[in-house]
C-alpha positions as CSV (number, residue, x, y, z in Angstrom):
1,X,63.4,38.6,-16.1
2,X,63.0,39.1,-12.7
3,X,61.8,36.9,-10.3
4,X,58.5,38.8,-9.5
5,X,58.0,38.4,-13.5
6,X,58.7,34.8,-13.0
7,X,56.5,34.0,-10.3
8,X,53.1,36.3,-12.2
9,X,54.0,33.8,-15.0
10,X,53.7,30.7,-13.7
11,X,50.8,31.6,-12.0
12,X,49.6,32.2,-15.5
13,X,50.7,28.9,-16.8
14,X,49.1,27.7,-13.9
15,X,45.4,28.9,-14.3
16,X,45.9,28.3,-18.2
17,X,46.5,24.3,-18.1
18,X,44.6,23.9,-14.8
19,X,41.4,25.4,-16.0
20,X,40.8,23.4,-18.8
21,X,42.1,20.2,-16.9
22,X,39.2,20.5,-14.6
23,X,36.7,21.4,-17.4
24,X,37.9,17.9,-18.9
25,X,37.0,16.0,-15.6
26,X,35.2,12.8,-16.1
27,X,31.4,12.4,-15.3
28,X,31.2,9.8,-13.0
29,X,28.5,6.8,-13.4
30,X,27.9,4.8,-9.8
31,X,26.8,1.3,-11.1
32,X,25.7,-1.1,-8.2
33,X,24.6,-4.5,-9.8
34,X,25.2,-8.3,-9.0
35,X,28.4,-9.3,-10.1
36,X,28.2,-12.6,-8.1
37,X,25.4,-14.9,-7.2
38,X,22.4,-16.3,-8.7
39,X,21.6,-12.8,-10.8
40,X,25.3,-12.2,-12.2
41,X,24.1,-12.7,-15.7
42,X,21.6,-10.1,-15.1
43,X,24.4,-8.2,-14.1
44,X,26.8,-9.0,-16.6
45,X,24.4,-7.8,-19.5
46,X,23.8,-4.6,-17.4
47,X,27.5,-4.5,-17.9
48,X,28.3,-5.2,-21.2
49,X,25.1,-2.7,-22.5
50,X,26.5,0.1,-20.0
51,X,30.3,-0.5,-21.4
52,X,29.5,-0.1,-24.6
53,X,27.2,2.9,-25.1
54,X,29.8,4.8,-22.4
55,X,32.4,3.2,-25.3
56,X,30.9,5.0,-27.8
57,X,29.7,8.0,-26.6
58,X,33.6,8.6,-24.8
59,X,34.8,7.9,-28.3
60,X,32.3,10.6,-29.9
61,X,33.5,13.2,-27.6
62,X,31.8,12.4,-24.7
63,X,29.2,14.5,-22.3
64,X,29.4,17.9,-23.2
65,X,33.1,17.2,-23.9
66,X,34.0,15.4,-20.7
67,X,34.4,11.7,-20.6
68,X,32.2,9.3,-18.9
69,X,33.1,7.1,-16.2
70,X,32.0,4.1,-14.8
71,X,32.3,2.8,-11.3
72,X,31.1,-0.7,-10.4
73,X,30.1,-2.5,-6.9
74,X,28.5,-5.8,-6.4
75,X,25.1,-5.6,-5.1
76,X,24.8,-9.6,-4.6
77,X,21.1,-9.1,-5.3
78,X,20.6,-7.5,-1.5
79,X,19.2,-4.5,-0.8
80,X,21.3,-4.1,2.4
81,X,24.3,-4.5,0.5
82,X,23.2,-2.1,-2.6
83,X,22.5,0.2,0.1
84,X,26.1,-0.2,1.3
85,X,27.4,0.3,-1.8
86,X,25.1,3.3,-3.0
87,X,26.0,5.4,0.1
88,X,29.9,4.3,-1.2
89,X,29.4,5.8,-4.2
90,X,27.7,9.1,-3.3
91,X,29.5,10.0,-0.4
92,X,33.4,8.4,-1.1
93,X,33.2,8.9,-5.4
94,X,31.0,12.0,-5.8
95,X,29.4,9.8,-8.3
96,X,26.7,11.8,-10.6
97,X,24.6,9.1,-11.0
98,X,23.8,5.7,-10.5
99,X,22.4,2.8,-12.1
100,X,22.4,-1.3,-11.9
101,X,20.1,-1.9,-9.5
102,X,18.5,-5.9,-10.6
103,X,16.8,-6.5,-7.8
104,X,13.2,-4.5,-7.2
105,X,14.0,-4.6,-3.6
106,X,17.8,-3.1,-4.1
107,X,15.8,-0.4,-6.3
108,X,13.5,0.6,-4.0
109,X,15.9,1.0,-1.0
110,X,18.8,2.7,-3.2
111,X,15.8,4.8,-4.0
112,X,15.2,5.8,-0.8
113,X,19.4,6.8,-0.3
114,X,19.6,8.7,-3.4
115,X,16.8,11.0,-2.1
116,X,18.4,11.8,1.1
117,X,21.7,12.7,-0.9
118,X,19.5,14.4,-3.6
119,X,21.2,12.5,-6.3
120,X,19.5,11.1,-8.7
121,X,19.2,6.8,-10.1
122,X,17.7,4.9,-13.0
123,X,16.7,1.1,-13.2
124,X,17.4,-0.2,-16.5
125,X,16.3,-3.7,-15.0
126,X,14.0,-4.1,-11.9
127,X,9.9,-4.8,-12.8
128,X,8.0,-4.2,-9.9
129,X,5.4,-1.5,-10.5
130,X,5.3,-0.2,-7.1
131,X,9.0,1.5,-8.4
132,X,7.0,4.1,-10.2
133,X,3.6,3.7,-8.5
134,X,2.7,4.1,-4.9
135,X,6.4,3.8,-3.7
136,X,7.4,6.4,-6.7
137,X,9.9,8.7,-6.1
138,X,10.7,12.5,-7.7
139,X,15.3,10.8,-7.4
140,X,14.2,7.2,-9.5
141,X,13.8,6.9,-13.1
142,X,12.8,3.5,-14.7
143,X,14.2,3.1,-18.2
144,X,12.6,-0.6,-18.8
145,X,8.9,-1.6,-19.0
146,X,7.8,-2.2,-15.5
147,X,5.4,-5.6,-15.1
148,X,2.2,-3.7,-15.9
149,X,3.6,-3.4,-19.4
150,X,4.9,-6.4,-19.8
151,X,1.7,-8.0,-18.1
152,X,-0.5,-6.4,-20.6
153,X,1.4,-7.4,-23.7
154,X,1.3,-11.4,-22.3
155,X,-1.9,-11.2,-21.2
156,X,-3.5,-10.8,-24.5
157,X,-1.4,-13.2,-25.7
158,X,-2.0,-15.8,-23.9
159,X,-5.8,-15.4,-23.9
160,X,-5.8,-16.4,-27.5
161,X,-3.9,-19.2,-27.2
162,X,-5.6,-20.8,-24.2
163,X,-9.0,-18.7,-23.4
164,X,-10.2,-18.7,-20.1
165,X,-7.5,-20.9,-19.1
166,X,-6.8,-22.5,-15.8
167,X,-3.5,-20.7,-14.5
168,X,-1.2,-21.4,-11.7
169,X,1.6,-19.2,-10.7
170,X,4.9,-19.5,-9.0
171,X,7.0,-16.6,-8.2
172,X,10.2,-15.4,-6.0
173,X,9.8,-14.8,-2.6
174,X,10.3,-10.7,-2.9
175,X,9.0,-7.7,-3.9
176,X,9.4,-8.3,-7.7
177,X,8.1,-11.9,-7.6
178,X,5.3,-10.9,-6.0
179,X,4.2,-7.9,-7.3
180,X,5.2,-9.5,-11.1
181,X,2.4,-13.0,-9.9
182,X,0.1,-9.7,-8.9
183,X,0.2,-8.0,-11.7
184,X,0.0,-10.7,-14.3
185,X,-2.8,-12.6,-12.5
186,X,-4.6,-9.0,-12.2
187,X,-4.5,-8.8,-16.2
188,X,-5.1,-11.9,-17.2
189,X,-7.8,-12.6,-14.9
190,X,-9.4,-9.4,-16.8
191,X,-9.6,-11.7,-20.0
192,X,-11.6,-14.4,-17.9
193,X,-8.5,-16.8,-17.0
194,X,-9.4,-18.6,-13.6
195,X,-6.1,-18.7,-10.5
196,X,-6.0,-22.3,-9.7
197,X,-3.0,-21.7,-7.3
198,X,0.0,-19.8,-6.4
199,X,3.6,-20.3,-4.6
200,X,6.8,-18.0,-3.8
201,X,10.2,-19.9,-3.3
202,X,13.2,-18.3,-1.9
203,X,15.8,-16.4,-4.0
204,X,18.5,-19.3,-5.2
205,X,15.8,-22.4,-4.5
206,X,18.2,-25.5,-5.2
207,X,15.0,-27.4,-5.0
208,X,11.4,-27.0,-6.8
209,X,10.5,-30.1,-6.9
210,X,8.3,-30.0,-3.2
211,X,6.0,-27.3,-5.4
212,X,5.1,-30.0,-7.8
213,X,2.4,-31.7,-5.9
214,X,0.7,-28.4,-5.5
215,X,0.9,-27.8,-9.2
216,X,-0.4,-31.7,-10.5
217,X,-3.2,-31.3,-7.8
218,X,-4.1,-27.8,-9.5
219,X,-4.1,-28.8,-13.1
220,X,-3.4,-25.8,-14.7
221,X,-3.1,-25.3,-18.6
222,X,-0.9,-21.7,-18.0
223,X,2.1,-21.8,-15.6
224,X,3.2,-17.9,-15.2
225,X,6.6,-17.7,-13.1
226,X,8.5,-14.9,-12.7
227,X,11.9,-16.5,-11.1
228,X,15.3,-15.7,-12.7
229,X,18.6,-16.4,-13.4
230,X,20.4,-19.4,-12.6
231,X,16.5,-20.4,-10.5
232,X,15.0,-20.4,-14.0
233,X,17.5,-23.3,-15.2
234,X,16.8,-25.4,-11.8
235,X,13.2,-24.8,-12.1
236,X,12.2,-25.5,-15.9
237,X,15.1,-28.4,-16.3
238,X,13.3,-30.2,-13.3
239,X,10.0,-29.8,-13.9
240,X,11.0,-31.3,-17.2
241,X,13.0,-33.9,-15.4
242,X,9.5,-34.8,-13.6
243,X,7.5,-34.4,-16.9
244,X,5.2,-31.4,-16.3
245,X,5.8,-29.3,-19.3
246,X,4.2,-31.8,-21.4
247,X,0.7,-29.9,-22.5
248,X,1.2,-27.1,-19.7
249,X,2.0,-23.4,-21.7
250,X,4.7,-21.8,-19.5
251,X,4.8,-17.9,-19.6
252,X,6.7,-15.1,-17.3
253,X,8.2,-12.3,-16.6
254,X,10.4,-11.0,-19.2
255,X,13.5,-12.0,-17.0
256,X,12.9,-15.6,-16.7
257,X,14.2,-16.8,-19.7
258,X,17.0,-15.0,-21.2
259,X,20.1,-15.0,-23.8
260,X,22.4,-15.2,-20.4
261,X,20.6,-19.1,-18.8
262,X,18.8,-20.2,-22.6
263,X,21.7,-22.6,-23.2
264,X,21.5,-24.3,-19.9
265,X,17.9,-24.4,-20.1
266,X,18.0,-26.4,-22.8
267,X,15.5,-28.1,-24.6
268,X,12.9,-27.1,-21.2
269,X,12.6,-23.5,-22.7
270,X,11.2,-24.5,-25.9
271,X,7.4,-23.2,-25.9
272,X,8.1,-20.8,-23.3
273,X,6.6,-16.9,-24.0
274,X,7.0,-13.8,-22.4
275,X,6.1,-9.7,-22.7
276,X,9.2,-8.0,-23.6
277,X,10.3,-4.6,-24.5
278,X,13.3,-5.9,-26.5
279,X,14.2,-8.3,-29.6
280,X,17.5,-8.7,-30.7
281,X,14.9,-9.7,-34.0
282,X,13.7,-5.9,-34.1
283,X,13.8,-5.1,-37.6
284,X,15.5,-1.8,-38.0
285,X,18.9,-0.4,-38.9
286,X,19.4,0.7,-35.1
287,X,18.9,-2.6,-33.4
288,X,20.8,-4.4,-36.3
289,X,23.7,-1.8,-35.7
290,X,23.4,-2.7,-31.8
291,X,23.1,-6.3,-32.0
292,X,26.1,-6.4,-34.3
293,X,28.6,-4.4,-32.2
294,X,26.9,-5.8,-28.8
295,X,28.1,-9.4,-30.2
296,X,31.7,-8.2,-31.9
297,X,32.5,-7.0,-28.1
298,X,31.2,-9.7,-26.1
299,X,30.8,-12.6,-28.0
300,X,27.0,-12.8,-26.7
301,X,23.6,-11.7,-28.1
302,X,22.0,-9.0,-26.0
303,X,19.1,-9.7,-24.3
304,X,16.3,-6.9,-22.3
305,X,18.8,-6.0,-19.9
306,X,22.2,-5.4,-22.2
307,X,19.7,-3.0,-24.7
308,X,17.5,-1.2,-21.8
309,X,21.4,-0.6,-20.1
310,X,22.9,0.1,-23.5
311,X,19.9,2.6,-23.8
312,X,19.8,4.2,-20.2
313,X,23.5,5.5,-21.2
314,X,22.0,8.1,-24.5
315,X,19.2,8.7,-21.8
316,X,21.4,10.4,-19.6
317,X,23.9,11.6,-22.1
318,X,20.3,13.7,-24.1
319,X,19.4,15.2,-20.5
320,X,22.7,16.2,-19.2
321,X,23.0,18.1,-22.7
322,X,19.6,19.1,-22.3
323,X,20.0,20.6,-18.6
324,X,24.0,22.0,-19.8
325,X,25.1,20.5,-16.4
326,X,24.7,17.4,-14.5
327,X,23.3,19.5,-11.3
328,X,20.5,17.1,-9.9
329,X,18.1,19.1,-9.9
330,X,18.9,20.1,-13.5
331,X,19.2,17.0,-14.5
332,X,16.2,15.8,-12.9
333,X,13.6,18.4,-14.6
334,X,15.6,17.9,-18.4
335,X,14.6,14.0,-17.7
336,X,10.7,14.5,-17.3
337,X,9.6,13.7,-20.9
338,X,12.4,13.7,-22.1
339,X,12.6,11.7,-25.8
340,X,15.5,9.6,-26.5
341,X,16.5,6.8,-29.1
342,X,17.2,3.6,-28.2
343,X,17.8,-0.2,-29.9
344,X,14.3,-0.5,-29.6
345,X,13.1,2.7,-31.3
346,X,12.4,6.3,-29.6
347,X,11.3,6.0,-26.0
348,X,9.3,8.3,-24.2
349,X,9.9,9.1,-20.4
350,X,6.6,10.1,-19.2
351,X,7.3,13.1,-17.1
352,X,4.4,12.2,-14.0
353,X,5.7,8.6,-12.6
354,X,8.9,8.3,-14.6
355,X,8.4,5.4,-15.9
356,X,9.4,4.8,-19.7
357,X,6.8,4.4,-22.9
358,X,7.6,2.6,-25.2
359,X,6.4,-1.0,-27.4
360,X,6.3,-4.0,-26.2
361,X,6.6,-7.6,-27.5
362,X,5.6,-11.3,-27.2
363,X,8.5,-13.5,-27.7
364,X,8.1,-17.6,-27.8
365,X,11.1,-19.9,-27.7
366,X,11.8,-22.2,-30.5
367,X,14.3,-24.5,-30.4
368,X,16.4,-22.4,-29.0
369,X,15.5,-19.3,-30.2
370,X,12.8,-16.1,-29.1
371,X,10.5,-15.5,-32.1
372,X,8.5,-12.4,-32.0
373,X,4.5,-13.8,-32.2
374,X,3.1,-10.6,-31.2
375,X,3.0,-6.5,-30.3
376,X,1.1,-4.5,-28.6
377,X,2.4,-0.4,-28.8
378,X,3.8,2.0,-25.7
379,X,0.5,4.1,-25.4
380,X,-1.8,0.8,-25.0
381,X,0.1,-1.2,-23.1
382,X,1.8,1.8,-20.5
383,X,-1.5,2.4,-18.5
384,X,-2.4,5.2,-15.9
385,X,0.0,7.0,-14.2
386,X,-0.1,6.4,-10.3
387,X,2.4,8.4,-8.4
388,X,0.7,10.2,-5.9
389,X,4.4,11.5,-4.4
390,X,5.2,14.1,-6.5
């Protein structure tokens, strides 16, 4: 053989293992979420729910027959920093897509990056309706019920257990707290509840206890909060400690009380309700399948976040199929009413403000435990759509 021979066939050796090399590439998944701070178990069920969906769809083949990968950065619950590390992940890891994003105000600002790059994110977590209403934007999907939804789901709860009740509220001292307070106090003042009061404490308050005046002087019968995290434990353990959850209903967000702080709650979460768009008590073979392999891997039940993270995975996996390339622009036009299934059932993303449909659910904690005690479905409880941006 001579060497001219030799050299024509190693370039064919070459292109022959190269090509398919590069076809096998991995898809890469940006995740920015708190990892540290008062929303890391947020961020840990984002996690878990994200790790094992990419586990099983990897082990099924994959995306179009590439592997999914998943990058993580801490987002410490700032926007600044989630920012940071969205711009990181774009620019330095060619990342496809990204996802995490706990805080409304990280949501909104990564928002505003992935436009510029033209790539394309999805909340699986963050509430605040202005995410798909007057701040929407053509780059951000929401996977998760936004406020509205879970609003109108609690709302019509609560007005048969306590009609035209006296309500106070107390929220977080940022977009989602206050757009959350907002939203709920919009609805349920719709059902002829009367605001007797409201309050926004910083992110990581150490100390509720200087509200409490405020709230005795009030006399409310409904106490709606949409704090979270490690906040929720120091908030309902000392108003317990001060002994104001004695005949005072406490409802909120669907955040505020969670399988992640439930245990160091204690016996101060009992009686507490909330709008939800998950259940690990759904009653069907997908959610029992879920449940069972969410616990196997992480010794935890899932809560909201783990499923609606879980789900966001099979959301992305049915569009970059859909589009045969994960191309934003592609990608972004497969996703527009798109239908996937989920732990929860078959969601809906509706194609105008990209936000998803889907049912929601009143949960109650009993000793211990969230009971479904009511349901409202996706159409009635989704409302208008009101992106004006695109």
């Amino acid at each position: 053989m001579t060497r001219t021979t030799l050299l024509l066939a190693s370039l064919l050796a070459t292109t022959v293992f190269t090509a398919p090399a590069l076809a096998a590439d991995p898809i890469k998944m940006g995740v920015v979420t708190p990892l540290s701070g008062t929303y890391a178990p947020i961020g840990q069920q984002v996690r878990w729910g994200l790790e094992l969906a990419t586990k099983e769809v990897n082990a099924a083949g994959g995306i179009m027959g590439r592997q999914l990968q998943l990058i993580f950065e801490d987002e410490e619950a700032n926007p600044s920093v989630a920012v940071q590390k969205a711009e990181k992940l774009f620019e330095v890891q060619k990342v496809d897509f990204l996802t995490g994003t706990v805080n409304s105000g990280s949501t909104l600002a990564v928002g505003q990056t992935a436009e510029r790059a033209n790539k394309l994110i999805a909340t699986t977590v963050s509430f605040a309706d202005s995410i798909t209403t007057d701040k929407c934007s053509p780059n951000v999907f929401r996977v998760n019920a936004r406020a509205g939804q879970q609003s109108t789901a609690l709302a019509a709860w609560v007005s048969k257990q306590k009609p035209k009740a006296r309500v106070f509220f107390l929220g977080p001292d940022y977009e989602m707290g206050r757009s959350t307070v907002a939203t709920f106090r919009r609805t349920i003042e719709g059902l002829g509840a009367v605001s007797v009061g409201e309050v926004f404490a910083p992110l990581d308050s150490k100390d509720y206890t200087q509200y409490f005046g405020q709230l005795r002087q009030a006399k409310p019968e409904v106490l709606y909060t949409s704090v979270a995290g490690n906040d929720t434990v120091r908030l309902l353990t000392q108003m317990q400690d001060f002994g104001l959850l004695g005949n005072l209903l406490v409802v909120g967000a669907s955040g505020t009380v969670t399988s992640q702080n439930i245990a160091a709650i204690g016996a101060a979460a009992n009686g507490f309700g909330t709008g939800v768009g998950y259940s690990t008590q759904i009653d069907t073979p997908e959610n029992k399948k879920f449940v069972e392999a969410f616990k196997a891997a992480n010794k935890a039940d899932p809560d909201l976040y783990g499923a609606d993270s879980y789900g966001l995975i099979y959301f992305y996996k049915t569009a970059v199929e859909k589009a045969k390339s994960t191309d934003t622009d592609k990608v972004r036009e497969a996703m527009r009413g798109l239908e996937w299934m989920t732990p929860q059932g078959k969601k809906t993303m509706r194609a105008g403000d990209h936000q998803a449909i889907q049912p929601m659910y009143v949960v109650q904690v009993n000793n211990g435990q969230f009971k479904i005690v009511g349901h409202v479905s996706g159409e009635d409880a989704i409302g208008p759509d009101e992106c004006k941006r695109f």
